[in-house]
N, C-alpha and C positions, 0 to 999 in steps of 0.2 A: 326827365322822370325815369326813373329802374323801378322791376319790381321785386321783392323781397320775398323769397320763398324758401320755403323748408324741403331738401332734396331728399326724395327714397332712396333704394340701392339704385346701385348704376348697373348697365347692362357692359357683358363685352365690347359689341360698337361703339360705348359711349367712353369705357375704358383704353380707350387703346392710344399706345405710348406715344404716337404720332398724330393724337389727335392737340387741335389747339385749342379747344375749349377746357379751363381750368375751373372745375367743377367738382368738389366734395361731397359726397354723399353720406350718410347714414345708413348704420347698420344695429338694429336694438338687439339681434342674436348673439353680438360680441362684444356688447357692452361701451359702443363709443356713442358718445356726446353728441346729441343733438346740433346741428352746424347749418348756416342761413349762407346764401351767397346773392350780391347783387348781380341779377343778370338784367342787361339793357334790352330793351322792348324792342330788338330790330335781330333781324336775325336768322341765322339758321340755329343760335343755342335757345333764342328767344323763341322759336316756334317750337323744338322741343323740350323745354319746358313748359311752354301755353299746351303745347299737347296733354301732358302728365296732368296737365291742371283741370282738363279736361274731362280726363281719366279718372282723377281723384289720385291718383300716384303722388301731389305734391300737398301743401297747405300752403295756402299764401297769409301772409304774416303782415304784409300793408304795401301799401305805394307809397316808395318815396320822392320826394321832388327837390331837385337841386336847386336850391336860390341864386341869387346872382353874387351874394355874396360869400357862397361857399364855392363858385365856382372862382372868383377873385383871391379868394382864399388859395384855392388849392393851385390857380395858375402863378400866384406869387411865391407854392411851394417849389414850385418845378421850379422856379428862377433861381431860387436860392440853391436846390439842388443842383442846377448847372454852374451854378458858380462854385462850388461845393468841389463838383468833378475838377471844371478846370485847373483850380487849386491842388486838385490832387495831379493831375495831369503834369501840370508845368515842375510840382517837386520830387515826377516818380518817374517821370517819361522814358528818363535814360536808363532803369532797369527793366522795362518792361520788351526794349531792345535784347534783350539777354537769349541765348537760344538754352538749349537743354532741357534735364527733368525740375530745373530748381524755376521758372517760368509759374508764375502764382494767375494762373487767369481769370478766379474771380474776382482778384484784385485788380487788374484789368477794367475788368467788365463794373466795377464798381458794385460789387456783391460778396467784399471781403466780411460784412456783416448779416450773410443769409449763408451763403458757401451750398452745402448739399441740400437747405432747406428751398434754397433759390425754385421757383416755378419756371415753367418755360415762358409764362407771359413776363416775370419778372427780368428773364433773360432779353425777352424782346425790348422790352420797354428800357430797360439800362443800354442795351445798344444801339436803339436807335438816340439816348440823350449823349452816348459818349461818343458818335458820330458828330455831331455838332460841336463836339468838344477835338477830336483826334486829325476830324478831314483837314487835309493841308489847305483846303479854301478856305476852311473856316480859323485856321488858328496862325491866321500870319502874324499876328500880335503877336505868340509862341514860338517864332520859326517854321512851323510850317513842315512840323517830320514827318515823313513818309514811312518809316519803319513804325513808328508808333500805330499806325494807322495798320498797316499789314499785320500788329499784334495783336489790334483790336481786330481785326477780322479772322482771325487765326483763332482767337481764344473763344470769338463769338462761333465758330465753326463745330468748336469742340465740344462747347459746354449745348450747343442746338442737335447736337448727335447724341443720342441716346444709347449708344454702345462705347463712342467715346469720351462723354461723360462719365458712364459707371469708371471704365477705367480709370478715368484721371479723379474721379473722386474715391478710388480704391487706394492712391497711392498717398491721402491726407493722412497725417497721424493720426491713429486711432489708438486706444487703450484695452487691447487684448483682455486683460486680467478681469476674472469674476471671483468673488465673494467666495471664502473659504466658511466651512462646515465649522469651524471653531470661533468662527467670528459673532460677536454680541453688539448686540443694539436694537434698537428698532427696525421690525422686519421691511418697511415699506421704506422708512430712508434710507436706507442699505441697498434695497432691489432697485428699486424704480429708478434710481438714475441709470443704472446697467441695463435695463429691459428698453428706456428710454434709445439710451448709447446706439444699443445694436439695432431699434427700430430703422436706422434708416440702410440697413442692405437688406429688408423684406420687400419680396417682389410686389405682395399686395399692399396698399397703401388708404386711408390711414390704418396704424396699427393699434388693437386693443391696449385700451389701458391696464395698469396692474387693480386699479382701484383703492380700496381701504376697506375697511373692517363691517361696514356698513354697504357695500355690494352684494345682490346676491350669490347666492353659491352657486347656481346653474350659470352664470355671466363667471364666477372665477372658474368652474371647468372650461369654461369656451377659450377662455385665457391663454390656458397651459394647450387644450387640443392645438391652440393654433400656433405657439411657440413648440409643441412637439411634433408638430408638422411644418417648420419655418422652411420657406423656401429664398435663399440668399441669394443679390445679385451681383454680390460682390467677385471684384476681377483682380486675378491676382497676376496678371501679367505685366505688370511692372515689379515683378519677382523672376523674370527668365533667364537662365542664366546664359540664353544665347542671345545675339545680334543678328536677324537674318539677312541686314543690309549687309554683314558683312562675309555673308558665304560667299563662296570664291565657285560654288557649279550649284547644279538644281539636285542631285542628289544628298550633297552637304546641308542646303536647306531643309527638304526634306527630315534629314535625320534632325536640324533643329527644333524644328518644330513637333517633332516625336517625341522626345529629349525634355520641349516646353510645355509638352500637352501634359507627358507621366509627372511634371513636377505639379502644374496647378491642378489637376486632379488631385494629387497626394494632401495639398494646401484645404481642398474643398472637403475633404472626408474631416482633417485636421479642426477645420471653422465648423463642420455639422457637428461634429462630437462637441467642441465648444457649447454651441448653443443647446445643446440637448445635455451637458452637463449642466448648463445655466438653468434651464426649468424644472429640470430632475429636485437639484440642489434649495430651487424654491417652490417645488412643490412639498419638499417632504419640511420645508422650515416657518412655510403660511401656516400662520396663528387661524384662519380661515376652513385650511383643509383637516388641520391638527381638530380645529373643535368639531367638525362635521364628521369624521373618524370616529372622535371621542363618543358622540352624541351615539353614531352607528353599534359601535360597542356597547354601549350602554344598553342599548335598545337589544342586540343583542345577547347580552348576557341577563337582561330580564326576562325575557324572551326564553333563553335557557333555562333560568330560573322556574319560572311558573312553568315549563315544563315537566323538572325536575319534580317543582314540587306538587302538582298533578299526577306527578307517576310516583311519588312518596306515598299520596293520600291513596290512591288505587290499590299501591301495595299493602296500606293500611288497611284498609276497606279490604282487601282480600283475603288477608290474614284471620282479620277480625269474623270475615264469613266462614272460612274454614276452623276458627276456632268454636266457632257457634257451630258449624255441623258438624264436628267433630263431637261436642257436650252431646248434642241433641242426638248423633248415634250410640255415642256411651251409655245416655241416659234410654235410649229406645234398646239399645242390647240388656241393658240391666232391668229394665222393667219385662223384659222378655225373657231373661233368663229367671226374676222372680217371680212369671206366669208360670213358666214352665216348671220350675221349682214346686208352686200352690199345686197345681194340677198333679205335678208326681205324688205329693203329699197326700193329695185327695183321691188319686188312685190307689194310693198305696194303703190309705185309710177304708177304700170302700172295697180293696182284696182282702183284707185282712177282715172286716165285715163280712164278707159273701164268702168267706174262710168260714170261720165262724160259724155263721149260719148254717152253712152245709153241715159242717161238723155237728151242728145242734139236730139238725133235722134228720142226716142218714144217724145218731145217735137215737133219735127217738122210734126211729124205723125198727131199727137192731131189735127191738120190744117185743114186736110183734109175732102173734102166735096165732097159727105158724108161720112163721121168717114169710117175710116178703122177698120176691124177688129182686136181684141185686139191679137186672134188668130197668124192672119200675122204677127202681128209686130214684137211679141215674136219666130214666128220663124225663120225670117229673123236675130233678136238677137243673139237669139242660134247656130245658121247656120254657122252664119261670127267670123270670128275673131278680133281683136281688129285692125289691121292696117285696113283689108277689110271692119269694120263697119266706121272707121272714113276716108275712102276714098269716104264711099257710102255718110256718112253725108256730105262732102264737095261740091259732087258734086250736094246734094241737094239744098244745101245753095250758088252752085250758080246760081241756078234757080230763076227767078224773081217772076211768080206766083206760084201758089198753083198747078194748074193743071201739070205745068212740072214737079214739084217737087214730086206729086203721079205719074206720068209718068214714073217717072226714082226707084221709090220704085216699082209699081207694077211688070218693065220690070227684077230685082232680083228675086220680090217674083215669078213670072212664072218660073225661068230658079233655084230655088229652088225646088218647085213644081216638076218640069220637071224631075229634078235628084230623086227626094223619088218616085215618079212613076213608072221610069226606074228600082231603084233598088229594088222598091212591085214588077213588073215583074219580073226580074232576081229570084228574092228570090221564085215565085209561080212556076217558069217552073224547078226549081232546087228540089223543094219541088214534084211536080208532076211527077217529072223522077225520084226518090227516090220512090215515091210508087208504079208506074209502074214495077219499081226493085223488090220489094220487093212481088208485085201481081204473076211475071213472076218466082218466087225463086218456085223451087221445095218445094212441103208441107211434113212436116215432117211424118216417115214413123211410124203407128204406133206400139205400142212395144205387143208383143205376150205375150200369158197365162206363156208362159215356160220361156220366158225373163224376165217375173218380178218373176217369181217363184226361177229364177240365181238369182235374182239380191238383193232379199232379203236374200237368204241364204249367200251369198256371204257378203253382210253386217253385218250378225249376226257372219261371221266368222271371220269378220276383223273388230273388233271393233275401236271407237275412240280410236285414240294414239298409233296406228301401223303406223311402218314407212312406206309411198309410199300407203297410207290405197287404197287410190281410183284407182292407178295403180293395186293394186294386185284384188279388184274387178274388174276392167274393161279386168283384163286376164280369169275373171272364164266365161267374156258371150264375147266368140269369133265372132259376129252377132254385135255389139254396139260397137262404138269408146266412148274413155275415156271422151270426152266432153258431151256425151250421157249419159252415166251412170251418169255424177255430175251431168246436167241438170235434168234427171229423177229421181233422189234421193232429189231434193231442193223441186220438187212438189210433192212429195208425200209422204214425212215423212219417210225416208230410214230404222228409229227405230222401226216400226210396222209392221209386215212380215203381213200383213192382207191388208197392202194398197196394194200388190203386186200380192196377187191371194185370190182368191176365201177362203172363208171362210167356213171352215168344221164341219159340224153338228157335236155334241158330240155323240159318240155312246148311245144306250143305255146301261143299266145297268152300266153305266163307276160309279168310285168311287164319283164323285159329286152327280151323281143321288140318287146313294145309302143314302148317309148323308144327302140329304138332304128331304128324305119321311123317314129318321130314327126320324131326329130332327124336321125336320117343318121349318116353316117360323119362325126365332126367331129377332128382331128389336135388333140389339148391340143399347146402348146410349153412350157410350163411347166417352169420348170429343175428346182424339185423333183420334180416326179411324171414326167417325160421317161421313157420307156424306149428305152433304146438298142438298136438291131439291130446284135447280132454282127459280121453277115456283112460291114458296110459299112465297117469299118477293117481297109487293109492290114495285115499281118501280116512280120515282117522273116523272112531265113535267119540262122543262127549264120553263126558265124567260118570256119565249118571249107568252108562252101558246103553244106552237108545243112538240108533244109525246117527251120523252127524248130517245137517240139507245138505252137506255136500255131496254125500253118497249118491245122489239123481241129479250128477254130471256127466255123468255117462250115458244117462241115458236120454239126456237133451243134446246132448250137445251137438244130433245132425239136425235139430231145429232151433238152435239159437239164431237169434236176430244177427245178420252182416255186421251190425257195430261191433256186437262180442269178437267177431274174428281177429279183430283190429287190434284188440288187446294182447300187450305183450305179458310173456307167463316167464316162468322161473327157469334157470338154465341147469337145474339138479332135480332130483327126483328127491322125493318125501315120504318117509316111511309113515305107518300109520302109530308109532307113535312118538314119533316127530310130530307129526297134524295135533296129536292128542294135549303133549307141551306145547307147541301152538297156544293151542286154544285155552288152556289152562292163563299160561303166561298173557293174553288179552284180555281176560277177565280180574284178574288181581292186579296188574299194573295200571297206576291211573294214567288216564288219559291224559293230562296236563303238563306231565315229568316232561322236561326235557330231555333226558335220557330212557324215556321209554322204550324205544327200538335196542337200543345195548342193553337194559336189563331183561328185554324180550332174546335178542341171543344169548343170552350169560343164562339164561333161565333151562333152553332148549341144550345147549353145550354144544352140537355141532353143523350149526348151522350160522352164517356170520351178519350182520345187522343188514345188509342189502338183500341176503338171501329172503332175509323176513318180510322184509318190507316188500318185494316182490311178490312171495307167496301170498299175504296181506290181499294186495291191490287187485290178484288173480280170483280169490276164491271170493272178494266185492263185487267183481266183474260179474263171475258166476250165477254169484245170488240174483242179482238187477236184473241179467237176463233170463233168469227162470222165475221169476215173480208173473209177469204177465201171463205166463203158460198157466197159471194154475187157476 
């Protein structure tokens, strides 16, 4: 009895080249063929397989049981197959004597009909029936050859080696040539014998099929990844162009073998491009890959499509909105410009009315005896409105004489009158209780020696451009609120600690005194550091003959404010009526000319555009600091 089981993947351990169990496995990720194997219930293969079965790793498919008549069967097969061999033995014995590379050993071995499909049980099993055919005990009928026997062990040696197997099955004819780009026919009888061909120098075993037209597409990629990733066992050293039995030292060897290595390397690159041309060539010619392309393409150019035409319609739809607010501005500018239009019409209709009317009404004025004043009329005008003057005009006009008609104008002009008098009183007693407010307001308290003495140090310490500057002074004088401190700092110049207390004689002997009974009185002339004295440029009159406010420069000028000193002044002197053109010439030239300064000297004649501009900024200066003095 065996049991029949369905095998999973196989494991490394159970793959390996030396092992003797011949076992096929299944692989659903690359597209092969579900495959059963009889394994006998005794075992070390039989308990790994009872294990998986264990596991769930296998499916068992049934138990089968060997009749007596199948086993009669198959021992009368072997009979016939050993008679088979002998047959073949007695009419081939004397080539299989042969030495060299022409030595066929699966014919031999009696596996001239499996060759490289041969397994290694198939090798054992054929050597052990051609033993019974080769041993000289056994074939005295035969004569009884002893080399025969040495072939079979010799062949049985090679084909049980796994390295020298690959070689001696490297050196079978094989049929290099693959399928050219121009060649027509059906793609799968064309391919698949060539994919077939090369299948047996792939190291993994079995190999994917190519399939048909009815395989999935995810199993025809797995195809091609693993024919684009082929790894080949093939040996090409029955291609060496040396013999190293026949070097004559160990360094000759050596070099032959260097010599053999660079050629079958050169062989291996040669067979990978082979095969990597072969799947390229049927990658790009599978009716498979062509329609799953096609399908992509399609997919994406519909795809393009409805994009395109999504962004057609948006652009549509955008268009179409800025051509609607575009109407609906035009149409909003044009209804606005026919507002504005009606409205000018109706102003221009209700001037020309209140034209009119006036003209009707100072007309009927003009009447009276004696003449009204020009005065009243104009403010009875101004007074009324355009409906209230031409209600006053009608009811003038419908008076018969002159006397009713001033009668009914004077009894407005009084009840006009009446109302600007009411509102002169309103506006005096509103005005008078304001000052009364302002009499009864507590007087402000004045600030002490020591409060400006804070208030200046406090300034010096918190210069401009500190953050909160005037909060952080108004915390140094605990006695003054912040309102206080800003207000007494605007009047008295917060930048000079001398507006704020008392000013302190220099000691004697201090270092100024000293320098200066060392050096004396020495005049710098220096243009930049010069200070100019006031008092020593004339001063012009206006136009009119009244003194010019320059003229009380002289006589401030020993109490002008430290900033004034600072001010640079003109480097010529000014006559008084130079000063006079001056002044002339700022008053007629507009302010906005860009040439204002050159028609200000072109005016004066001898004075040149910076002279002016100097003089200008000087008698600015002057002014500024004699304003507070007064």
């Amino acid at each position: 009895m065996s049991l029949v089981v369905s095998l999973s993947s196989p494991t490394a351990e159970e793959w390996k080249v030396d092992s003797a169990r011949e076992i096929h496995y299944t692989n659903g990720s690359l597209g092969w063929s579900e495959c059963s194997r009889s394994v006998e219930p005794i075992g070390k293969e039989f308990e790994l397989v009872w294990s998986k079965v264990q596991k769930g790793g296998v499916e068992i498919i049934g138990l089968v049981s060997a009749t007596s008549n199948e086993k009669k069967s198959q021992d009368s097969n072997d009979d016939d197959n050993i008679d088979e061999l002998k047959e073949n033995y007695k009419n081939n014995h004397k080539e299989w004597t042969k030495t060299g590379k022409d030595v066929d050993h699966y014919k031999i071995m009696g596996l001239d009909h499996l060759r490289w499909r041969a397994t290694d049980n198939d090798i054992k099993l054929a050597y052990k029936k051609m033993i019974l055919v080769v041993h000289p005990d056994k074939n005295q009928d035969l004569g009884g050859n002893d080399e025969a026997f040495k072939a079979l062990v010799k062949s049985n040696n090679i084909l049980s080696d796994i390295k020298k197997r690959r070689a001696y099955d490297s050196t079978d004819p094989f049929d290099d040539d693959i399928p050219t780009a121009d060649e027509e026919g059906d793609f799968f009888e064309i391919f698949e014998p060539v994919f077939e061909s090369n299948s047996r120098w792939s190291n993994v075993q079995p190999v994917p099929k190519l399939g048909d037209m009815d395989t999935p597409y995810d199993k025809v990629v797995k195809f091609y990844n693993f024919w684009w990733s082929f790894k080949s066992w093939r040996d090409f050293t029955f291609e060496d162009d040396h013999d190293l039995d026949n070097a004559d030292s160990r360094e000759e060897k050596r070099w032959m073998e260097r010599e053999n290595e660079k050629k079958r390397v050169k062989q291996r690159k040669i067979e990978a491009a082979r095969i990597q041309d072969l799947a390229n060539l049927a990658y790009k010619k599978d009716p498979r890959i062509q329609k799953k392309l096609k399908e992509e393409d399609d997919k994406k150019n519909a795809h393009k499509n409805a994009k395109n035409e999504a962004k057609r319609k948006a652009q549509e739809e955008k268009e179409a909105a800025e051509k609607a607010e575009k109407e609906r501005i035009e149409a909003e500018e044009k209804r606005k410009k026919e507002e504005a239009e009606e409205k000018k019409r109706i102003k221009a209709e209700q001037t020309a009315l209140l034209k009119k009317g006036k003209i009707q009404f100072r007309d009927i004025c003009k009447s009276f005896q004696p003449p009204q004043k020009i005065e009243d009329v104009e403010l009875v005008i101004a007074t009324l409105d355009n409906l209230q003057l031409g209600e006053l005009t009608k009811e003038m006009e419908t008076k018969d004489n002159v006397t009713d008609k001033k009668a009914v104008f004077l009894v407005q002009l009084n009840a006009i009158q009446e109302k600007q008098r009411e509102a002169e009183r309103i506006y005096q007693e509103q005005r008078k209780a304001l000052l009364n407010n302002k009499k009864e307001a507590k007087p402000e308290r004045p600030w002490t020696e020591d409060e400006l003495h804070l208030l200046a140090k406090a300034i010096q310490k918190y210069p401009p451009g500190v953050t909160k500057r005037w909060e952080s002074v108004a915390s140094c004088i605990p006695t003054r609120s912040l309102k206080d401190v800003i207000a007494k700092a605007k009047t008295s110049q917060p930048t000079q600690q001398q507006s704020f207390s008392k000013p302190e004689a220099a000691p004697s002997g201090s270092d100024y005194e000293k320098l200066k009974a060392k050096v004396g009185h020495v005049e710098i002339k220096s243009e930049l550091s010069s200070k100019v004295d006031l008092g020593q440029y004339p001063v012009g009159t206006t136009s009119n003959g009244t003194e010019s406010t320059t003229t009380t420069a002289s006589s401030t000028v020993e109490t002008a404010k430290p900033a004034a000193k600072k001010e640079t002044t003109t480097a010529t002197e000014w006559t008084p009526e130079e000063q006079k053109l001056l002044e002339e010439a700022l008053q007629k030239v507009d302010k906005n000319a860009e040439d204002r300064w050159d028609q200000i000297a072109t005016h004066i004649g001898t004075k040149s555009k910076k002279d002016c501009v100097a003089r200008f900024k000087y008698l600015a200066t002057v002014v500024k600091n004699i304003q507070p003095a007064k």
